[in-house]
C-alpha positions in Angstrom: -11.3 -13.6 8.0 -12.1 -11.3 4.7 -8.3 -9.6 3.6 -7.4 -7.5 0.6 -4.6 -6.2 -1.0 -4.7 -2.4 -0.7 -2.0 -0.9 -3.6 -1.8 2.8 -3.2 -0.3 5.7 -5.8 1.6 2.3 -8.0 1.2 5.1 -10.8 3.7 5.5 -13.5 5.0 8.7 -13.1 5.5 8.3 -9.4 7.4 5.6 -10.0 9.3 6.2 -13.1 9.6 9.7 -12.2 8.7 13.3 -14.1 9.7 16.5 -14.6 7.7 17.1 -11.5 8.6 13.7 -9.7 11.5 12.0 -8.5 11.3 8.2 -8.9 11.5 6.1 -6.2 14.4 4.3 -4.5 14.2 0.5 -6.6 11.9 0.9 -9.2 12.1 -2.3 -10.6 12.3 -4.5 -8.2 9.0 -2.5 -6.0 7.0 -3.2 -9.7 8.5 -6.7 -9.7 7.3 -7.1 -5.7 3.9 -5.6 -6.2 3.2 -7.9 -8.9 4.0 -11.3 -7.0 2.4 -10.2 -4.2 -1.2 -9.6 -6.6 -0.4 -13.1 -8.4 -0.8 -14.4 -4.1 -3.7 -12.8 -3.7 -5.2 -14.2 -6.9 -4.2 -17.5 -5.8 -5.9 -17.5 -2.8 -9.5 -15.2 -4.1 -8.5 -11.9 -2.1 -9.6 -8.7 -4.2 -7.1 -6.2 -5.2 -7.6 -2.6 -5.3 -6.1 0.1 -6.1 -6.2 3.9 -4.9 -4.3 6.5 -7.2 -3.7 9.8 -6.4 -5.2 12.2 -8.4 -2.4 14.7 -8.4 0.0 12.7 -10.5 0.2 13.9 -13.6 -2.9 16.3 -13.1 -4.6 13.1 -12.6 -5.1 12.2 -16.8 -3.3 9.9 -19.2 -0.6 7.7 -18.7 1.6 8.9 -16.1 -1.8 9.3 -13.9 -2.3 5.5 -14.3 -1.3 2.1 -12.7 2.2 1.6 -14.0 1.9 -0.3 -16.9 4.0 -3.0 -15.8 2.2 -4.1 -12.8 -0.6 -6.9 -13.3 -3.8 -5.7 -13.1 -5.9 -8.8 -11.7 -9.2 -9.7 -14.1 -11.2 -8.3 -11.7 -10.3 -5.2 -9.3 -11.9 -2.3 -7.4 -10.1 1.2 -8.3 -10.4 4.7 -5.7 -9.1 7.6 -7.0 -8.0 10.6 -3.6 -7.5 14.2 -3.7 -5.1 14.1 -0.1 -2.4 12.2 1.3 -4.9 10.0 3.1 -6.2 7.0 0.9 -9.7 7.0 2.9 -10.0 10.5 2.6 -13.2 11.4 1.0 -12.7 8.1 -1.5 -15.2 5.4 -0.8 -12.6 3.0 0.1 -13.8 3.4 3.5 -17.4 2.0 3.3 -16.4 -0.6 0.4 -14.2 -2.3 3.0 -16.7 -2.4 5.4 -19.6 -3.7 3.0 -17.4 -6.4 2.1 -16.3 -7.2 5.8 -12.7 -6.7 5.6 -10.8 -6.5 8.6 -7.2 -7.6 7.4 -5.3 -5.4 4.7 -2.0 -6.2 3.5 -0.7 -2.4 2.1 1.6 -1.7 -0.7 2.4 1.2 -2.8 4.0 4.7 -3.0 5.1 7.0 -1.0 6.3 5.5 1.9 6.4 8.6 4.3 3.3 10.1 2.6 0.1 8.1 1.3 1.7 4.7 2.6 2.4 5.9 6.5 -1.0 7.4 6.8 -2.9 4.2 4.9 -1.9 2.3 7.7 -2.0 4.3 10.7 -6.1 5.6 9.3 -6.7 1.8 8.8 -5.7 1.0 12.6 -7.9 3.8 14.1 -11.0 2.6 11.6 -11.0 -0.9 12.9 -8.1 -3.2 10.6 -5.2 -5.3 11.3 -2.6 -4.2 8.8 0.1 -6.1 7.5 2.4 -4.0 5.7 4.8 -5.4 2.7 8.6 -4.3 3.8 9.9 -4.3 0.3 6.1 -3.5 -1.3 6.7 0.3 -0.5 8.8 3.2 -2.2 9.9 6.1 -2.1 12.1 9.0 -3.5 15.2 10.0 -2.0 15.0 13.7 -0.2 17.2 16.3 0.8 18.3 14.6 4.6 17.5 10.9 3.9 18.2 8.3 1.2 14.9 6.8 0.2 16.1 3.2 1.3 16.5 5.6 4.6 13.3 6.5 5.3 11.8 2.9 3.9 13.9 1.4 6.8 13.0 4.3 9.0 9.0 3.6 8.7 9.2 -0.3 8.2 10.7 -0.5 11.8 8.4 2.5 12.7 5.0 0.5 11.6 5.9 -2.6 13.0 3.8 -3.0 16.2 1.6 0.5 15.7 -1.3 0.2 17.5 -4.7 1.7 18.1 -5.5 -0.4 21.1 -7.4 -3.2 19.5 -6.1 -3.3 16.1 -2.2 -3.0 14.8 0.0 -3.1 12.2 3.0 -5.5 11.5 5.6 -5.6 8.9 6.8 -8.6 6.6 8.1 -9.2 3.7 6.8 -10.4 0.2 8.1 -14.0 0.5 6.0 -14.8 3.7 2.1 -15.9 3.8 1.2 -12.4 3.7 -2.8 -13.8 3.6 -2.1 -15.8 7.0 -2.5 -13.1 9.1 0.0 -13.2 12.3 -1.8 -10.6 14.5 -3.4 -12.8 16.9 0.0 -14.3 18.1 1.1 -10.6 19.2 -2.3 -10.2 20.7 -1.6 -13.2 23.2 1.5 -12.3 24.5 
């Protein structure tokens, strides 16, 4: 089985905040998260990559960047996406089928945007997705607290399913590379 570890919008300013951005519901402990969930997939030789939105801070500097506490892995493959949907237009697409993925585990910002659609698009083009529970973030809105609509789409993408492929939700302290698709597919 080839996996990766798909990190989407992990930028600075979306996760820190702006004068044009809320940050997101726990901050710390998403960076702290995304960053042992990378040191697994280092362990065990399954690339990394990263998609950043290009809207964040008009897409330049540092607030356009990978937060500059996450880990970036020695070696990484980097998108960069003008629309909500990470496979939009990006390359990302045809990269993970050149290399022969068919597993992603997804992480990243924000939940009810960019993260929602990265795994219902991944379905549909042919993946098993395994999505972190506590790898995702977002800020709070007007109706719902952002721990709200986490909650809301962790129990909401757990189970999704384009026929043949699905997504299931775990969190950061299981085998996240030992896929568990195939004992849902057997019931």
């Amino acid at each position: 089985m080839n996996q990766a570890l798909l990190i989407i919008d992990a930028q600075q300013d979306l996760i820190e905040g702006s004068e044009l951005e809320r940050p997101v519901y726990g901050k710390e402990q998403l960076v702290v998260t995304i960053n042992s969930v990378i040191e697994k997939a280092q362990n065990q030789n399954i690339p990394t990559i990263f998609v950043r939105d290009l809207d964040i801070a008009e897409g330049k500097g540092k607030g356009f960047d990978i937060h500059e506490k996450i880990t970036r892995p020695a070696r990484f493959k980097s998108f960069d996406k003008l629309a909500t949907n990470a496979f939009y237009q990006t390359g990302l697409l045809e990269h993970l089928k050149k290399e022969h993925v068919n597993h992603l585990v997804i992480m990243g910002c924000s939940t009810q945007h960019c993260i929602d659609t990265a795994v219902r698009t991944a379905t549909v083009n042919g993946f098993d997705v395994t999505l972190v529970a506590d790898g995702h973030s977002t800020a709070d809105n007007e109706q719902l607290s952002g721990d709200q609509i986490i909650q809301h789409h962790n129990q909401t993408l757990h189970g999704h399913y384009n026929v043949d492929h699905f997504s299931i939700v775990r969190t950061s302290t299981e085998d996240l590379f030992k896929p568990t698709h195939n004992d849902y597919r057997s019931k």
